[in-house]
N, C-alpha and C positions, 0 to 999 in steps of 0.2 A: 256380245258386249257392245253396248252403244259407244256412238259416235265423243260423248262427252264423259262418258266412264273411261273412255281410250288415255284421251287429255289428261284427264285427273291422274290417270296413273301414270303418264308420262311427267306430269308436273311432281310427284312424289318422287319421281325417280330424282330428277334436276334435284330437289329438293336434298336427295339423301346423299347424291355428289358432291352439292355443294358442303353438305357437314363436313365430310370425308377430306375435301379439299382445305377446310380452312387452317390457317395460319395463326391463329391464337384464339386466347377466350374470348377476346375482345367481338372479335370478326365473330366468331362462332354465335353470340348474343344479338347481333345483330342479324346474323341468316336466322334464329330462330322464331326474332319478335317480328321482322320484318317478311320475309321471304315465306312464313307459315298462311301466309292468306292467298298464294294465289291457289291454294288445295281448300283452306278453311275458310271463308268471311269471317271476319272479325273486326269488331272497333278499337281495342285497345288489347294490348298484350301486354304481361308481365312476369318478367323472368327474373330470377333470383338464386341462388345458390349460399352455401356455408361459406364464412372469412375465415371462422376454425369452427372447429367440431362443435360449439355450442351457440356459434352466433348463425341465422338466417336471413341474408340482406336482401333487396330488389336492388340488379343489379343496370338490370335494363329494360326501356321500357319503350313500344312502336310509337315510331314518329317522332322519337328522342333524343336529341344528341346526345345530353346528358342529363342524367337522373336528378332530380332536386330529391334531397332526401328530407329534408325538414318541411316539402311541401304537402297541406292537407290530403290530396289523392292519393300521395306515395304512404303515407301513413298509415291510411285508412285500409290499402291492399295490403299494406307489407302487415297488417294486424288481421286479415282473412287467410291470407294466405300460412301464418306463423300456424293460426286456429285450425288451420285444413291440418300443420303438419304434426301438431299437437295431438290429435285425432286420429291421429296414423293412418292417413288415407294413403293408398298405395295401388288404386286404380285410378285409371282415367274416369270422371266419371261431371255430369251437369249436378250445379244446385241453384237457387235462388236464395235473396239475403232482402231481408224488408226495408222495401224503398226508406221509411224515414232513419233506418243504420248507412245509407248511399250518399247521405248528406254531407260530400267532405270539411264543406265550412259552412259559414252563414251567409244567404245568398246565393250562394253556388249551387248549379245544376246538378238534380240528381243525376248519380250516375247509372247507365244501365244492370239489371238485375239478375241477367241471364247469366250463370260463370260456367267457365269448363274447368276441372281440374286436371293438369295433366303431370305427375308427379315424372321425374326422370330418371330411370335407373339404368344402371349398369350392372350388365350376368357381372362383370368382374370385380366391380368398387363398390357395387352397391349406390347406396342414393348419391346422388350430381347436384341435380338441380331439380326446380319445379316451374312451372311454368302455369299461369294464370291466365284464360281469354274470358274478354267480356264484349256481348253482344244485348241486342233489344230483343232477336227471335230465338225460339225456342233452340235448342239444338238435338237436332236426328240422330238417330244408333247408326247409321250408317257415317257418317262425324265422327259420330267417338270413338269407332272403330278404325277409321285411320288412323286419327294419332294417336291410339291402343297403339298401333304399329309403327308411328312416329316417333313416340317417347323414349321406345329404348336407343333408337339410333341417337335420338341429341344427346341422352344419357352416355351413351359409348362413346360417341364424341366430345364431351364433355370432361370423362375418364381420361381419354386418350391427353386432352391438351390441359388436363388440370394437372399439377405439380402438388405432389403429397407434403402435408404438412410435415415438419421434421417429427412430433411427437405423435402425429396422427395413426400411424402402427403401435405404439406404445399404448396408446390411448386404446384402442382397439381388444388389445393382447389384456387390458387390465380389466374388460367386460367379461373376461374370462373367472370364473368363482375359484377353480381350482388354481390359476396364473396367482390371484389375489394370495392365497393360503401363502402359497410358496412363497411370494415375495413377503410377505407379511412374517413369515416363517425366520425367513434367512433375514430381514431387517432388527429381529428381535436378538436371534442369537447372535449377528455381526455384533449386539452393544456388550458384547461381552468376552469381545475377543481381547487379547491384552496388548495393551500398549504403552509405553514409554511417557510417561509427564514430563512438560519441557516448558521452560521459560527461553525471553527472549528480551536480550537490555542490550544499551548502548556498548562498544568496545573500541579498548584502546588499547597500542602495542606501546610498551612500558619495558627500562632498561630492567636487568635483572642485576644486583651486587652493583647499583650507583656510585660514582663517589660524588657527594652531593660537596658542594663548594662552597663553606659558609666564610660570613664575614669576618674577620680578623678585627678590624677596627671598627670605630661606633664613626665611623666618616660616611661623605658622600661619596657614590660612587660617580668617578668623572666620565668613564668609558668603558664599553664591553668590547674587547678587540674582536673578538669572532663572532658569527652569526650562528643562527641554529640550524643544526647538524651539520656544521661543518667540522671535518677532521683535524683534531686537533693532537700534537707529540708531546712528549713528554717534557716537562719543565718550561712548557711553551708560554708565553705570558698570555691571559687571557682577560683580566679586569684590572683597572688601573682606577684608584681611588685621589681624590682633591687632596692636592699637597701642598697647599697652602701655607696650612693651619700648621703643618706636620713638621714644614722646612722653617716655617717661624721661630716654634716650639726647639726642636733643634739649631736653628743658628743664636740663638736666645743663652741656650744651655754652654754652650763652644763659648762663648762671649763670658757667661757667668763661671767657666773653667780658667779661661785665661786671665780673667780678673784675680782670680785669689791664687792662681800660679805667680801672678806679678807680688801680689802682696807677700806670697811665703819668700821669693827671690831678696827684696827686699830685708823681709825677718830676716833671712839666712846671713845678709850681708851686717844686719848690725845687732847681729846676736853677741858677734865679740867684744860689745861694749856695754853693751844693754843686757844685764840680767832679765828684764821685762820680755824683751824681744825673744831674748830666748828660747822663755817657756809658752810664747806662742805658735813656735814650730810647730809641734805634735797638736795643737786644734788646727793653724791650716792644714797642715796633713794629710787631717782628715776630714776637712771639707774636699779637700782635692777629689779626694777618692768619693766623697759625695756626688760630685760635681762631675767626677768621670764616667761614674755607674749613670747617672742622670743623661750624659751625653749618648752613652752606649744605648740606653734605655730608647730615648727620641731616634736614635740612629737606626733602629730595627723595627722602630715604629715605621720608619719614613723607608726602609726594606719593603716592608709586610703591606705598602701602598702598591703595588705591584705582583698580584695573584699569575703562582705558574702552577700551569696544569702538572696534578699529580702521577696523572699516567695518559695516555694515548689511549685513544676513542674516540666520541664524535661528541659536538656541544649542544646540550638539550636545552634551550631557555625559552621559556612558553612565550613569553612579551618582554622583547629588549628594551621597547618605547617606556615598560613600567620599572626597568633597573635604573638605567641611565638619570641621575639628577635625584635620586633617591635616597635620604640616609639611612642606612642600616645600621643596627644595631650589631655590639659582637655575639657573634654563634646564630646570626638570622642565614639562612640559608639564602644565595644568590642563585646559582644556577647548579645544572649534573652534568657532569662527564660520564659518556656510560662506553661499553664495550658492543659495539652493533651487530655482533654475534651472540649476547645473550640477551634474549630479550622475552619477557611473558604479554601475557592478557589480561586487562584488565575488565573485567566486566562488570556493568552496573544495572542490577536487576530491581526496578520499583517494590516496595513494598507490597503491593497491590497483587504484584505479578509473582511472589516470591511462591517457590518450593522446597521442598525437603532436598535438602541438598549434602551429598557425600565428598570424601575425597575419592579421587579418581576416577569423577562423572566424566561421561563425552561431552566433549563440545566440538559444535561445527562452527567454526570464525568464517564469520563471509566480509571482507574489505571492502570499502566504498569505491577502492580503486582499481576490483578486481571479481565482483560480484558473483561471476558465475563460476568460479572455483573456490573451493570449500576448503578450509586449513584445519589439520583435525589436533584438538591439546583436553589435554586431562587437569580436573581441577585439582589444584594443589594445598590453597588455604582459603578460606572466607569467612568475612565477616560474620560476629553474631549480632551487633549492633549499627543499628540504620545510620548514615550519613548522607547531609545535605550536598545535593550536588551543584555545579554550577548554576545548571539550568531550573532551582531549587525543589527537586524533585527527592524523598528523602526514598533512600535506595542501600541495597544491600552490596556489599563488593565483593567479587568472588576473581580470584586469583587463578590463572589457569597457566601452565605448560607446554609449549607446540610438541606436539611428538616428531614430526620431521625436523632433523638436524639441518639442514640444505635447504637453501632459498630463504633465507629468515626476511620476515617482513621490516619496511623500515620502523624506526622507533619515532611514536607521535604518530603512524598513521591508524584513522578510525576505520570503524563497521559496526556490523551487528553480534552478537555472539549469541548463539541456541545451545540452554543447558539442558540435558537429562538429568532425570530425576529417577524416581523408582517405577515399577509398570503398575499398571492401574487397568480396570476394565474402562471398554470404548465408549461407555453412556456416562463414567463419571471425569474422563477428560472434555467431553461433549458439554457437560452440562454444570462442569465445577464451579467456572466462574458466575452464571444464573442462580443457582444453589447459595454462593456467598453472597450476593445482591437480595437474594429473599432472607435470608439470614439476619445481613445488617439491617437491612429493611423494614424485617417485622420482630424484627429482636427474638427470632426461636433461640 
């Protein structure tokens, strides 16, 4: 063996220690585009590998720091080299390409026409990368027969420091005819497994047997003494009404009593002289007793200004700011007292979203103030006709029952509520709502 066959093979060695040695792909692209000529001459080198399974980039290229990918030469190779992989070339092997296809732009120097292909594979992974040299002189079997023997080490090393894509095994397993069946198999029968149809609407925790607190008098209301949810006893005063009007009206009445008590005192006193007098005793009489019921009348009026709670519970008033200064009518409802241990759900499911809905479906209540525990209640009554909600969404209302006695949620606080409905196979809860959208759509 000569003196420079020695060399050469010492310099492959260096060569395949240094793969072995490197510390990333980075480093690894560089010992291969750089570091392959002191065994090969070469003018330019161009390496490349997969970003995922169906893209081929040049990754790096000798004498490069970094790659311009938008630049005419990068173009030109990365479109030979895609064509080489296209081709399924799978050995190292020379070709030449017709100087005026070498033309990267206008003006620009051809480029040399001599290429080596040296494809990269791995016994374990399979293809890595490829690797592209270009030179002016021809290239010897004794060449290509190195990096014949090159290739797989970059490939191994390549393996070694490349990080599998997360689907790239999947991807793999699905080139499989018989993987395909099977999965194709089990995706068709999984749509026909059965499952539960379920909506999902807004909720609210709602007293159960209110006593709703209506107005007694067509007055304003002057004050709400308690705030919402606060505990309130029995007979406790809770709204107090403008008593203006009320104490007028009553001292008015007491004035229009005492007046015609004066006048009967009077009659009485000269009835014994006066036949006249007399016979007007029995009409004051009974103005009196007008005039008394009248007084009693304003007096219970001017009571009934002063709302007591009829039983002990807590006070529900959604907006005190919209009671306060307000005239109500009689029998308008003000506010609820409820009992904070019985309390339902109120659910409000869009039209949109509406299903066949039973009594004593599940529901899951998830709170906004407690999200990842689940409150389980059965539906008790629901609406068959739509109303407008605040947020003006026309929606269905469905009344539900917590099944745990213990821990009751406060009353007014919201969430979401998930109803079941009845089962269904798994392609027609998949594709119910796309199905009513072609429907309204195209008028089937």
């Amino acid at each position: 063996m000569s003196e420079d066959q020695l060399n050469r093979l010492s310099r492959i060695f260096t060569f395949e220690r240094k793969l072995r040695e490197a510390q990333s792909v980075v480093e690894l692209r560089y010992i291969v585009t750089n570091e392959l000529r002191s065994i090969i001459p070469y003018l330019n080198a161009f390496f490349g590998s997969w970003t995922n399974p169906n893209k081929f980039k040049i990754e790096a290229i000798s004498d490069i720091a970094v790659v311009e990918k938008t630049s005419a030469t990068t173009t030109l190779m990365q479109s030979i080299m895609s064509q080489k992989l296209k081709d399924g070339s799978q050995e190292p092997h020379s070709f030449q390409v017709d100087a005026e296809s070498l033309k990267p732009a206008k003006d620009e120097k051809t480029l040399p026409n001599k290429f080596l292909w040296i494809p990269c594979i791995s016994a374990i992974k399979g293809n890595q990368a490829a690797l592209l040299l270009v030179r002016n002189d021809e290239w010897s079997d004794q060449e290509i027969e190195y990096v014949n023997h090159l290739s797989s080490a970059i490939g191994h090393a390549m393996g070694a420091l490349h990080k599998d894509h997360p689907f790239e095994k999947f991807i793999k397993l699905l080139k499989n005819t018989f993987i395909r069946f099977m999965l194709l198999t089990a995706l068709v029968g999984s749509m026909f497994i059965p499952i539960s149809l379920s909506t999902i609407g807004s909720m609210e925790v709602v007293p159960q047997n209110p006593y709703y607190i209506n107005s007694p008098l067509g007055e304003v209301v002057e004050d709400v003494l308690v705030e919402n949810n606060d505990e309130v006893k029995f007979q406790q005063p809770i709204i107090s009404f403008e008593k203006t009007q009320l104490q007028n009206s009553y001292d008015l009445a007491l004035q229009e009593l005492a007046v015609i008590e004066t006048e009967l005192l009077q009659a009485q006193q000269s009835s014994f002289q006066s036949k006249q007098d007399k016979a007007l005793l029995a009409q004051l009489q009974r103005k009196i007793q007008i005039a008394q019921e009248k007084v009693n009348y304003q007096q219970l009026l001017l009571e009934k200004s002063n709302i007591l709670s009829p039983t002990a519970g807590v006070a529900v008033i959604k907006d005190k700011s919209l009671i306060v200064g307000k005239p109500f009518k009689v029998g308008e409802t003000i506010m609820v007292v409820a009992d904070p241990n019985q309390v339902l759900v109120e659910i409000m499911i869009p039209v949109q979203d509406s299903i066949t809905i039973k009594k004593d479906a599940n529901i899951n209540v998830f709170l906004d103030s407690d999200p990842l525990n689940v409150l389980q209640a059965k539906v008790i009554k629901f609406s068959y006709e739509p109303e407008l909600t605040p947020s003006n969404i026309l929606a269905y209302k469905v009344t539900g029952q917590l099944i745990d006695d213990t821990n009751k949620p406060r009353i007014g606080l919201r969430g979401s509520g998930k109803i079941f409905g009845e089962k269904v196979h798994l392609y027609f809860y998949l594709f119910r709502k796309p199905i009513i959208f072609l429907r309204q759509s195209l008028g089937l």
